[in-house]
Backbone bond lengths (Angstrom), bond angles and torsions (degrees), N, CA, C in turn:
res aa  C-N    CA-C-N  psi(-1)  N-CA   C-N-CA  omega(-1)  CA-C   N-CA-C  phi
1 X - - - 1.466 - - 1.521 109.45 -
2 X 1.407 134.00 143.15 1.244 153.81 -150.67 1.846 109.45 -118.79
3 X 1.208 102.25 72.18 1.698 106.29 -179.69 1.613 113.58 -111.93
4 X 1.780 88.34 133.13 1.289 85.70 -176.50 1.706 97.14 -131.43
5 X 1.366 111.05 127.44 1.523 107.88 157.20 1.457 129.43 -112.47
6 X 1.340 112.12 147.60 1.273 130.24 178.40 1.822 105.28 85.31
7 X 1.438 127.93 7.81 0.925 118.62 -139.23 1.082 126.52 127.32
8 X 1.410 119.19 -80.08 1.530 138.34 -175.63 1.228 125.68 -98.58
9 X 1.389 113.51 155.46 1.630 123.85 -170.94 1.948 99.44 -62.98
10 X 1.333 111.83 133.80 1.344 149.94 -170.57 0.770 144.26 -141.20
11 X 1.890 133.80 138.45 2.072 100.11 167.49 1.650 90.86 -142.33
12 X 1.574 116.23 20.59 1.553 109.35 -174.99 1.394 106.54 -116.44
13 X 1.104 121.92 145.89 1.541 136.78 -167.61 1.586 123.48 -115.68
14 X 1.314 150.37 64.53 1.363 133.30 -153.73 1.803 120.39 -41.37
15 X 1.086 103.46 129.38 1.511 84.52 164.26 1.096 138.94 -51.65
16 X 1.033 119.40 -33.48 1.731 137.32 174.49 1.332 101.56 -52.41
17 X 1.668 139.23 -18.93 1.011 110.31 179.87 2.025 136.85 -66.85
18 X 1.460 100.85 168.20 1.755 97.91 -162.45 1.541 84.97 -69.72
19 X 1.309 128.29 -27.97 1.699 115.78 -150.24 1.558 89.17 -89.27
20 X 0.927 147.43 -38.61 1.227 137.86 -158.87 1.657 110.77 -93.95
21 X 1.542 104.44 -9.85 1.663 97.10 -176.42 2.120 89.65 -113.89
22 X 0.782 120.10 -6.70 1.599 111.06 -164.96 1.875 104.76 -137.93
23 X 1.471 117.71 -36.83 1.094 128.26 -173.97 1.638 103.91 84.13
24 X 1.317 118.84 54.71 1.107 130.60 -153.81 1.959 97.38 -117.83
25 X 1.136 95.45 77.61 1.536 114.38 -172.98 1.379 125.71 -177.87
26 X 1.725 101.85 -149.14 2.087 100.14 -170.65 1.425 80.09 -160.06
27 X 1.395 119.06 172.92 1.072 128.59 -167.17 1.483 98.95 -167.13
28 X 1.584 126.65 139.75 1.583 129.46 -166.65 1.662 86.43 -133.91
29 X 0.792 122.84 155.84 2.138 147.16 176.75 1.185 96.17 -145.19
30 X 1.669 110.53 101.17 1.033 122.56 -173.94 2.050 108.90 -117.19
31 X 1.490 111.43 137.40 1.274 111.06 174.56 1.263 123.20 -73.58
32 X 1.252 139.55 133.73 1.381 139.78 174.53 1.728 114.30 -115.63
33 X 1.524 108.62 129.41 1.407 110.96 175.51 1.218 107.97 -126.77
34 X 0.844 132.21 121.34 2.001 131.92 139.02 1.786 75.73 66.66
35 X 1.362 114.99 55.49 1.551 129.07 154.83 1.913 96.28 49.72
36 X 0.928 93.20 24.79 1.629 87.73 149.81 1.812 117.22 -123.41
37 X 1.098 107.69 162.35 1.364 124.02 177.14 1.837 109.17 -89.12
38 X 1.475 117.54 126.85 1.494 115.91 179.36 1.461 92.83 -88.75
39 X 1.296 127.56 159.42 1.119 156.04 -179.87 1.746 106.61 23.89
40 X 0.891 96.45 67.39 1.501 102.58 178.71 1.874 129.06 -58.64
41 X 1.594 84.41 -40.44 1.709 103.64 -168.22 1.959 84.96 -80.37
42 X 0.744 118.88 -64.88 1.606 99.46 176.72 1.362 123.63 -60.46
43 X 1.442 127.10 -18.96 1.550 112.31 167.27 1.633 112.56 -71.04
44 X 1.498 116.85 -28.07 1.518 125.30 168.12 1.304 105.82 -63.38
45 X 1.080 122.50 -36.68 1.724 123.51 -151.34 1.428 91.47 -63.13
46 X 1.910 106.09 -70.14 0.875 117.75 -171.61 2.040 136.80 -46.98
47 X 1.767 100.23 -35.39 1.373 119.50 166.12 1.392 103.82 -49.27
48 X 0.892 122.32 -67.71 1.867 150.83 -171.26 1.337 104.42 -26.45
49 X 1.678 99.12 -68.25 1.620 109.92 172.08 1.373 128.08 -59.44
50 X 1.854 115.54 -24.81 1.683 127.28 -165.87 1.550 78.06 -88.87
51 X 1.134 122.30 -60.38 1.939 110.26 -173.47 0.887 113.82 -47.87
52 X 1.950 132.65 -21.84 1.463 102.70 -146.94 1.955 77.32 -101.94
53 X 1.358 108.76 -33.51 1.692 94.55 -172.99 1.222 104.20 -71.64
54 X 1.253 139.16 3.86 1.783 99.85 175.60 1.848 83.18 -133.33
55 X 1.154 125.03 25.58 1.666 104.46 127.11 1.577 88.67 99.87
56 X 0.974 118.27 23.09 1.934 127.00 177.04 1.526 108.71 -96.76
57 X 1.401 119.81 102.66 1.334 113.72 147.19 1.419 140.78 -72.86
58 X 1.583 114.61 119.05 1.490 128.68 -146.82 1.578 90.63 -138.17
59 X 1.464 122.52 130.35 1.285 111.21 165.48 1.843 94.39 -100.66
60 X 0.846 82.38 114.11 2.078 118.70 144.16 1.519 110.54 -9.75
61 X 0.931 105.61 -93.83 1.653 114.73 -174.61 1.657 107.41 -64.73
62 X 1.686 121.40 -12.57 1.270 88.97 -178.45 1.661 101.99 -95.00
63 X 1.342 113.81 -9.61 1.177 102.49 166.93 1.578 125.43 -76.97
64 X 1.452 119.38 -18.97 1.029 104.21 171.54 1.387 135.49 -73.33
65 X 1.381 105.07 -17.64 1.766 138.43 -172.93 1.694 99.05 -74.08
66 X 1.388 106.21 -26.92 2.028 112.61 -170.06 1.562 95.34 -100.95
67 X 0.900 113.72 -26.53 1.649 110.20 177.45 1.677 117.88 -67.18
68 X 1.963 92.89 -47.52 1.843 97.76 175.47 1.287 102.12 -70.81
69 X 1.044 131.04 -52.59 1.851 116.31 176.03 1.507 126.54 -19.36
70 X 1.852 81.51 -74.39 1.939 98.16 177.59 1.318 102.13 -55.51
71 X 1.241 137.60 -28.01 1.186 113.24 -170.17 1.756 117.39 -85.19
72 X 1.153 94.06 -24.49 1.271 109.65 -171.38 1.671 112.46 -70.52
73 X 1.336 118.19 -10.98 1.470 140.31 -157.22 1.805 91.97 -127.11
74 X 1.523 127.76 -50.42 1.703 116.33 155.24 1.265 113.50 -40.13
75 X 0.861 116.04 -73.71 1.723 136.24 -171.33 1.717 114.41 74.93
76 X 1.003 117.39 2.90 1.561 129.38 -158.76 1.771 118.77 -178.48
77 X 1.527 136.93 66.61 1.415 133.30 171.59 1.461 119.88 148.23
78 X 0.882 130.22 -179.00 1.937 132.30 -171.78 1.560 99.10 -60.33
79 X 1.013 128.36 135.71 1.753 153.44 110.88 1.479 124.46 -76.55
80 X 1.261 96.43 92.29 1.168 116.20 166.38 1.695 123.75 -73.53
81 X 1.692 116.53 120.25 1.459 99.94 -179.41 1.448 103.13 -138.03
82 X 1.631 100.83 136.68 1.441 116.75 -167.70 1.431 103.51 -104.39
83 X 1.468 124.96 133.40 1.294 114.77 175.74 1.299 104.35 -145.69
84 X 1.890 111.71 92.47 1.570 130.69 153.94 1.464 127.73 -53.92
85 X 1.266 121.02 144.45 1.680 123.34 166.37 1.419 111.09 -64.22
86 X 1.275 115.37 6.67 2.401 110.15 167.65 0.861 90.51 92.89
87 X 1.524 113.72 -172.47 1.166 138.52 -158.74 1.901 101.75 -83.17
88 X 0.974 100.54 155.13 1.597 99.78 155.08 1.928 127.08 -159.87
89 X 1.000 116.49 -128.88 1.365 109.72 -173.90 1.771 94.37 -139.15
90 X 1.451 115.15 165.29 1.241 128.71 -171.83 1.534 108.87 -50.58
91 X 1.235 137.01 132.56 1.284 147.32 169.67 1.342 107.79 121.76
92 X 1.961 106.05 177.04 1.442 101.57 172.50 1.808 123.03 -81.46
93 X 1.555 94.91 -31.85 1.556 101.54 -176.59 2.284 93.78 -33.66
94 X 2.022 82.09 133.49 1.481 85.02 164.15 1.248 120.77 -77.58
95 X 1.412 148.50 169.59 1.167 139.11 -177.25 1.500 112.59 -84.46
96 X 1.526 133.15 158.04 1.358 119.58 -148.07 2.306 82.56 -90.53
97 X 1.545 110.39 -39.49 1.213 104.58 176.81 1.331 131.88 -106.94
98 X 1.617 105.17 55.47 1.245 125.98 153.10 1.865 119.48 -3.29
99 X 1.024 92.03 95.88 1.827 81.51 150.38 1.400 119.15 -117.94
100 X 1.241 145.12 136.51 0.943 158.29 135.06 1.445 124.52 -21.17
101 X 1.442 118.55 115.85 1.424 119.83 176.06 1.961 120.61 -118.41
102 X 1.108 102.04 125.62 1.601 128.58 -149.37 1.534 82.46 -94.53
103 X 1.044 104.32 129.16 2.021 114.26 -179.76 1.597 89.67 -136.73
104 X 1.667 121.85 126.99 1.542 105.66 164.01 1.525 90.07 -129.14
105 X 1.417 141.22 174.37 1.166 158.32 165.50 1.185 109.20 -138.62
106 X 1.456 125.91 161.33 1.310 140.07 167.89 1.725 112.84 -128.55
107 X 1.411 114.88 123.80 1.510 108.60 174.07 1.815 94.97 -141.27
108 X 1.571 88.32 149.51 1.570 100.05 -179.61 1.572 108.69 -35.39
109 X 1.661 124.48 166.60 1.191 123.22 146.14 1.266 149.16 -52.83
110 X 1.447 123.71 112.69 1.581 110.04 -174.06 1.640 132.23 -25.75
111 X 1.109 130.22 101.37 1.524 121.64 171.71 1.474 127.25 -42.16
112 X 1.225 125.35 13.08 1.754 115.01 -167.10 1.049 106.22 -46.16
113 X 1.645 122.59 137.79 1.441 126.18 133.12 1.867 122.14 -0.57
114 X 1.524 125.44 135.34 1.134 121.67 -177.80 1.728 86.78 -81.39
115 X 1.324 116.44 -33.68 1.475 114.74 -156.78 1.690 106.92 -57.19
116 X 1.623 102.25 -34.77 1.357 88.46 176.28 1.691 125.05 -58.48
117 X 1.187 114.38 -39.30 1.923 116.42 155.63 1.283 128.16 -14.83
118 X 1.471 86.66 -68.26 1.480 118.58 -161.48 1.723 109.29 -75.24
119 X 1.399 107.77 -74.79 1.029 117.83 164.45 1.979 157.13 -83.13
120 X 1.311 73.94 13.43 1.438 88.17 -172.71 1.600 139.24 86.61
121 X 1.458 153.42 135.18 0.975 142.74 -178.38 1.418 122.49 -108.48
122 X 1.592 135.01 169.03 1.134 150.81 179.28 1.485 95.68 -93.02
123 X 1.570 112.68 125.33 1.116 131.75 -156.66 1.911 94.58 -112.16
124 X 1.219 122.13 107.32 1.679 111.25 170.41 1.286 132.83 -58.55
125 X 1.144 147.55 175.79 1.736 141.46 166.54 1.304 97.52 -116.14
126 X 1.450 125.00 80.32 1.164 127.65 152.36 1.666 134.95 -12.23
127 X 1.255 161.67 65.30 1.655 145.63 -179.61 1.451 115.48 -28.08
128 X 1.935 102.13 -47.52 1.313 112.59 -164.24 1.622 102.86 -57.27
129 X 1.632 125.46 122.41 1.749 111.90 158.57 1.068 102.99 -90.79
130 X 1.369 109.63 171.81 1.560 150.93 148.22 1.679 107.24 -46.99
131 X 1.070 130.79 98.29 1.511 117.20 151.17 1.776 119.75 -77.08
132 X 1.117 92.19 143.89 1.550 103.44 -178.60 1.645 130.27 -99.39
133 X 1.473 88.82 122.03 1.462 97.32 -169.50 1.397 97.83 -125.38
134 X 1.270 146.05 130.89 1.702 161.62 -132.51 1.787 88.56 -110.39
135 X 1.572 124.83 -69.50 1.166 141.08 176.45 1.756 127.15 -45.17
136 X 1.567 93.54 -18.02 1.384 84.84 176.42 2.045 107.55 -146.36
137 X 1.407 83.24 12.93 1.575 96.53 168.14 1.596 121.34 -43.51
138 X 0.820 137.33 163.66 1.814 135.80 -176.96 1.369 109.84 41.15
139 X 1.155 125.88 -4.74 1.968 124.90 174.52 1.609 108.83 -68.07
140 X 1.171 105.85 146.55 1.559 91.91 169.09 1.724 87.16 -126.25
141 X 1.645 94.07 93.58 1.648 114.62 173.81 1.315 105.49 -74.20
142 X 1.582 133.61 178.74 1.225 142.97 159.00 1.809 118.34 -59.47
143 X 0.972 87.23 -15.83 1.960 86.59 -168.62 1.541 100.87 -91.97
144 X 1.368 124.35 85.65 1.139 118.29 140.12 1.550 144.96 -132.79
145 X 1.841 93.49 78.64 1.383 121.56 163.65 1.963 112.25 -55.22
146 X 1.103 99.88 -25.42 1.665 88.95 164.41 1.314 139.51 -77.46
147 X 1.886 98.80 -22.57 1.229 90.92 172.79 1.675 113.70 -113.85
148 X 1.467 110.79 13.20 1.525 108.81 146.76 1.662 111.35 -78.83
149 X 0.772 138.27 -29.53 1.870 132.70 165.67 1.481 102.35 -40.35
150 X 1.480 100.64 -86.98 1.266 109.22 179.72 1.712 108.30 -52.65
151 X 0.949 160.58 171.93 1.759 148.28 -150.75 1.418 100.10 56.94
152 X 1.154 154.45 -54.81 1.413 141.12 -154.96 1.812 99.51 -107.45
153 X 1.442 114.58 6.19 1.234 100.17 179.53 2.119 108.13 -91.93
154 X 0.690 112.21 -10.73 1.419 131.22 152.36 1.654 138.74 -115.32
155 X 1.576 109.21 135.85 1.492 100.99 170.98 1.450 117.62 -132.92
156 X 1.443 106.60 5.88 1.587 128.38 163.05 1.803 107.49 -44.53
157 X 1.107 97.87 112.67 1.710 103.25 -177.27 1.641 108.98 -85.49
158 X 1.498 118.33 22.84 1.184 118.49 178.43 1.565 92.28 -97.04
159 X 1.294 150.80 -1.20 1.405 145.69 -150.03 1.874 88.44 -143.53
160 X 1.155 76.88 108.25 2.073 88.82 179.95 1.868 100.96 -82.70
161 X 1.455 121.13 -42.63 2.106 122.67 167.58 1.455 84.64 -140.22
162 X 1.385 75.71 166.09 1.598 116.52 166.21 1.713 123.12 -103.81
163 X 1.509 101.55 139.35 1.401 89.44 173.01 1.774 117.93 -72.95
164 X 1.653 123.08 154.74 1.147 94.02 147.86 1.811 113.71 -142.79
165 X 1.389 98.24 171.47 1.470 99.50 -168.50 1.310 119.90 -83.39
166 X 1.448 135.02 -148.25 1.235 143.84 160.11 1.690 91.32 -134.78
167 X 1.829 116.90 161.44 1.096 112.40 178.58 1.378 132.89 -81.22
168 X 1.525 105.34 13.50 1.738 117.51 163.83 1.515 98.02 -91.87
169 X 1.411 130.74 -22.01 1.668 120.97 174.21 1.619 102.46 100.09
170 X 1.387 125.28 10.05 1.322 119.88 127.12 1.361 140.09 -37.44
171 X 1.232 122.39 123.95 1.618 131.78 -169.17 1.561 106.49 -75.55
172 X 1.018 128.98 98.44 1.402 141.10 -178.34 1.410 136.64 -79.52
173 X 1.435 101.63 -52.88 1.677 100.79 -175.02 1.704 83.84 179.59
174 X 1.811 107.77 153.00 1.279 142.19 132.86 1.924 110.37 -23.07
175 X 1.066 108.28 118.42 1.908 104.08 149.96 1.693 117.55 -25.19
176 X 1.798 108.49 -55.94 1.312 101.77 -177.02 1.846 99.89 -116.61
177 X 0.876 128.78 4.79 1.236 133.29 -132.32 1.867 112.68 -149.80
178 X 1.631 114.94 137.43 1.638 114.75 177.59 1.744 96.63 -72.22
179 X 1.227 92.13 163.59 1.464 110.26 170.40 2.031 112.20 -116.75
180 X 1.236 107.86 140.79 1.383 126.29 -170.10 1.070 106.20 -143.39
181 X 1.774 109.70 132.05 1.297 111.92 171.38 1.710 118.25 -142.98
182 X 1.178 134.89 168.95 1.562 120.56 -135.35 1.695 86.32 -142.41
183 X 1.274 113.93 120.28 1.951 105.26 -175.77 1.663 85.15 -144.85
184 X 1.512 110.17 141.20 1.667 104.55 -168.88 1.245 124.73 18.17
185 X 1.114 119.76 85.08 1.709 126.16 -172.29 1.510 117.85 -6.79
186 X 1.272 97.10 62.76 1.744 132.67 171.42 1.795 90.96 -122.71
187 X 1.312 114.37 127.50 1.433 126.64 148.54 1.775 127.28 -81.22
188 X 0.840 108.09 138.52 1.437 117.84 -170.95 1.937 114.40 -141.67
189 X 1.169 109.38 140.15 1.382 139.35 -170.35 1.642 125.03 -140.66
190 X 0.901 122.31 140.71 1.376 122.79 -170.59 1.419 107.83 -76.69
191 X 1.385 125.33 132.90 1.655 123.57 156.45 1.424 114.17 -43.91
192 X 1.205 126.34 113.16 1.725 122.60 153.64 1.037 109.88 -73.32
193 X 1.566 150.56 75.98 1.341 133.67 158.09 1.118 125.70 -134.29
194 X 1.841 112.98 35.14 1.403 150.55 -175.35 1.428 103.07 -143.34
195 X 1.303 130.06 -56.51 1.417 112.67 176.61 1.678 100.70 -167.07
196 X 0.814 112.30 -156.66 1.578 125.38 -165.48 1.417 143.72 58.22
197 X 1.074 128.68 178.44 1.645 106.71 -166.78 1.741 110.06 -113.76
198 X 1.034 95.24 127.87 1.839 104.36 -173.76 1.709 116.58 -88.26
199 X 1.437 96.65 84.97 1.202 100.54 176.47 1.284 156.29 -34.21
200 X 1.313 158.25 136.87 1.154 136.22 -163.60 1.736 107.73 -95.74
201 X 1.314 118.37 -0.35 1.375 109.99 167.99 1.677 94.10 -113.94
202 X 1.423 126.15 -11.78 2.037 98.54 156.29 1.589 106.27 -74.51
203 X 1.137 141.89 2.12 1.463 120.26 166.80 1.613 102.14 -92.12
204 X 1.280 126.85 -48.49 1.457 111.57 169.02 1.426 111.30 -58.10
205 X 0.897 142.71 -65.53 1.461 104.73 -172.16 1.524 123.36 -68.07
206 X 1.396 137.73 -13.42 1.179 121.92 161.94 1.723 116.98 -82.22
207 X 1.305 106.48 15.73 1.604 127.27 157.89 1.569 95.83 -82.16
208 X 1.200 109.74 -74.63 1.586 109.03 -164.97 1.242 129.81 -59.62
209 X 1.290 107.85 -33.82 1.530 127.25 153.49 1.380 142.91 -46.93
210 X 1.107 99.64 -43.53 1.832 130.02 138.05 1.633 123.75 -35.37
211 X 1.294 79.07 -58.47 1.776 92.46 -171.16 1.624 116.06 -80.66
212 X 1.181 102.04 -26.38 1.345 114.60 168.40 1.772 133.84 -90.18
213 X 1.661 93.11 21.85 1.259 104.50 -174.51 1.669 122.00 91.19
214 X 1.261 110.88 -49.79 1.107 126.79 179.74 1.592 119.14 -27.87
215 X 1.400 132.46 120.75 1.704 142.69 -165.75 1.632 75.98 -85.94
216 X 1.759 112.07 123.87 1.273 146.88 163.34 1.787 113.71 -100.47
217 X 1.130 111.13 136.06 1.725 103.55 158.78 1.798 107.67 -156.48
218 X 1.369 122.56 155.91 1.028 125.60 -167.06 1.213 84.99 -135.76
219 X 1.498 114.21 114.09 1.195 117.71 158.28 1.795 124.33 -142.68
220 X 1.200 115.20 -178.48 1.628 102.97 146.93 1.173 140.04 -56.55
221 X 0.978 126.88 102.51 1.518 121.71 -150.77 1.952 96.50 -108.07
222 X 1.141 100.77 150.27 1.464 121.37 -154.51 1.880 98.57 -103.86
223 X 1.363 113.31 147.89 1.803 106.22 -166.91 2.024 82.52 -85.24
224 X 1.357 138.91 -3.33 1.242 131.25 157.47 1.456 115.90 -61.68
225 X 1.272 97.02 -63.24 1.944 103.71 -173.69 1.882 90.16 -55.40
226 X 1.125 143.82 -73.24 1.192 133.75 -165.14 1.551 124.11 -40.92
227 X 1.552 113.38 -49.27 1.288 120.49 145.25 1.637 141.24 -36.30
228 X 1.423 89.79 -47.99 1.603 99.18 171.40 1.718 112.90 -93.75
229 X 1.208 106.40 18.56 1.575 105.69 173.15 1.723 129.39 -62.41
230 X 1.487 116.40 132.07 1.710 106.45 169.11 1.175 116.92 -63.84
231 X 1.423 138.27 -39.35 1.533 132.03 157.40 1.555 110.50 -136.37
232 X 1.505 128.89 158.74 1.286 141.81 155.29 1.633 110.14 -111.00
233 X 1.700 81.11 140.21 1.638 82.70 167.13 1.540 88.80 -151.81
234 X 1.630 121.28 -169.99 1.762 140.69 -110.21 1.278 85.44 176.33
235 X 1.507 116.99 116.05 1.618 113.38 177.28 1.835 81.25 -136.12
236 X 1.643 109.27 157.22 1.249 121.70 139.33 1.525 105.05 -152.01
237 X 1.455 112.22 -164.33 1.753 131.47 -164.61 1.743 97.76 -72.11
238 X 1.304 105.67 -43.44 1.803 118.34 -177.95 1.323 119.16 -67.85
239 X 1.503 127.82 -49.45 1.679 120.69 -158.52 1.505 78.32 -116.71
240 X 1.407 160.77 -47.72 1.525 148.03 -138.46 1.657 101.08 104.48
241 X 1.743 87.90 -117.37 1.521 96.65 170.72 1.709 111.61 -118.67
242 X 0.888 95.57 168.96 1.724 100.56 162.81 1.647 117.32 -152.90
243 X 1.276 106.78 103.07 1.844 105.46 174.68 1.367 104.26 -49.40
244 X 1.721 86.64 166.47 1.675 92.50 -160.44 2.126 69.29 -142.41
245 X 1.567 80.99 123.09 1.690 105.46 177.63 1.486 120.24 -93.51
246 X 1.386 113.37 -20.90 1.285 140.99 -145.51 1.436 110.24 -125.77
247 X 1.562 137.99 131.89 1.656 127.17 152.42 1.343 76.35 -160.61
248 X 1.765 107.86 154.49 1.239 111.86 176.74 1.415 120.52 22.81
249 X 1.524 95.01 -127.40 1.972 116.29 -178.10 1.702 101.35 -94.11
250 X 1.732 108.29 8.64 1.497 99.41 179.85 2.139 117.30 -91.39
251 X 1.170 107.01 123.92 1.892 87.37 -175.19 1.816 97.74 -102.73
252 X 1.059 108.27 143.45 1.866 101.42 155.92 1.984 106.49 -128.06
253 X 0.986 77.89 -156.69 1.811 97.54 -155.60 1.822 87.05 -112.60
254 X 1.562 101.07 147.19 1.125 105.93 165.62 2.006 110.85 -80.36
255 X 1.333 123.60 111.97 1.003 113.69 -131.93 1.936 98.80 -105.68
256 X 1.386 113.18 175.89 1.579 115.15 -172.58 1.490 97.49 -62.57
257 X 1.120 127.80 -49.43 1.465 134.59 -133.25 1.903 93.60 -93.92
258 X 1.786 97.95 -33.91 1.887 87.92 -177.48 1.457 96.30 -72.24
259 X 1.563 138.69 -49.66 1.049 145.63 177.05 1.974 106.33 -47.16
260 X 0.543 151.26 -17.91 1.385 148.74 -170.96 1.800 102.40 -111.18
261 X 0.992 122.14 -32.66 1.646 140.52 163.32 1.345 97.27 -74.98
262 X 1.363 160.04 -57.82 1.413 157.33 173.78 1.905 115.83 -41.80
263 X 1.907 80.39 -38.20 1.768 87.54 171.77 1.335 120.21 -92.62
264 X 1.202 113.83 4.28 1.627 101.37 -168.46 1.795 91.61 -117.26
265 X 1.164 131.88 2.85 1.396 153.66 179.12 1.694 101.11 -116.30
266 X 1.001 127.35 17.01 1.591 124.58 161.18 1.088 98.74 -89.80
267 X 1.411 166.22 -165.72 1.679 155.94 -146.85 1.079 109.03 23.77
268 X 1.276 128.21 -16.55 2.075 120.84 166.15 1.164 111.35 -106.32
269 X 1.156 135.37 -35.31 1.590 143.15 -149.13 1.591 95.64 -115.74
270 X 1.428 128.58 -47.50 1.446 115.00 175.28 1.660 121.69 -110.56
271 X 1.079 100.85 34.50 1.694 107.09 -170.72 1.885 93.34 -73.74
């Protein structure tokens, strides 16, 4: 594995750091092809915004300048980049002179099944919920002890994610992954503005979807409307999309509209 911090090639970590004693950071899973970076301007976008709400000074461009490097030196699989508030001293108070510590890794590309693409996956019923926090809703912070719960509540290799809820029993998000669902060729997505993580491939496709005519809405979505859906599908930054054929006693169809979204998301997902 290929880790570099601050910049430079590395493999030691201080203890003192905020991310490793508090989870006091953000974290991006980024795709790499033929040494380019997929969706870059939204994996920045998104950092940009998680630094600026919880009060992390990060310069911008030098992370983007360490990202084209590493990538350029991957050439082919995930870059992973961790970005903690530094070192500090015992307690939560952040430190008033914060520095920022830049963690990137490189690991091969995920192997999924093509079938999941093609054919659709078995979707789990998660126990573990979502608790809701307003302040750190749509971040994809370091703390996710919720969605290791939920991950260890199955090991049946017939279930590629799990759904999971929020604690009113709203349908929220994938284990790794947004959730999408298709009711009279109207698209639909869950509001993040209680908890979950706002993906950087659910804003491209409700970009593309948009642009392609396609009736978009972001709302609260109800565990009825999900049930009574014409198709579901499971998008993240790594596989695209993947329909989801399967929930409980519910079946759907691999449907026109996920299939027509699979094609207009080929230039990100198979470049």
């Amino acid at each position: 594995m290929r880790v570099w911090i601050d910049g430079r090639p590395a493999a030691m970590l201080p203890v003192t750091d905020r991310g490793l004693a508090y989870g006091d950071g953000l974290f991006e899973t980024i795709a790499v092809r033929q040494g380019r970076i997929a969706l870059l301007e939204r994996h920045l976008r998104r950092l940009g915004e998680g630094t600026e709400r919880l009060g992390m000074p990060l310069d911008m461009e030098r992370v983007r300048s360490e990202l084209l490097a590493f990538a350029a030196e991957l050439r082919h699989g995930v870059a992973k980049l961790i970005v903690t508030r530094g070192d500090g001293l015992r307690g939560y108070a952040p430190p008033q002179d914060a520095r920022c510590r830049r963690i990137l890794s490189g690991n091969p590309a995920p192997a999924y099944p093509a079938r999941h693409r093609l054919d659709g996956i078995h979707l789990y019923p998660c126990a573990t919920r979502l608790a809701e926090q307003p302040r750190l809703a749509g971040l994809k912070h370091l703390n996710r002890l919720e969605q290791v719960l939920a991950r260890a509540e199955w090991q049946d290799p017939r279930y590629a994610e799990g759904l999971m809820r929020d604690l009113r029993g709203h349908p929220i998000e994938g284990v790794f992954s947004n959730l999408f669902v298709v009711r009279d060729g109207e698209l639909l997505t869950p509001a993040l503005t209680r908890c979950g993580v706002a993906g950087v491939m659910r804003a491209e496709i409700l970009d593309r979807a948009a642009a392609a005519g396609i009736a978009t809405r972001v709302c609260d979505l109800e565990f009825a409307e999900l049930t009574a859906a014409d198709e579901v599908f499971l998008c993240n930054s790594q596989y695209g999309i993947w329909p989801v054929v399967t929930f409980e006693t519910h079946v759907w169809p691999v449907g026109e509209l996920t299939r027509k979204l699979q094609l207009l998301l080929a230039d990100v997902v198979d470049a």
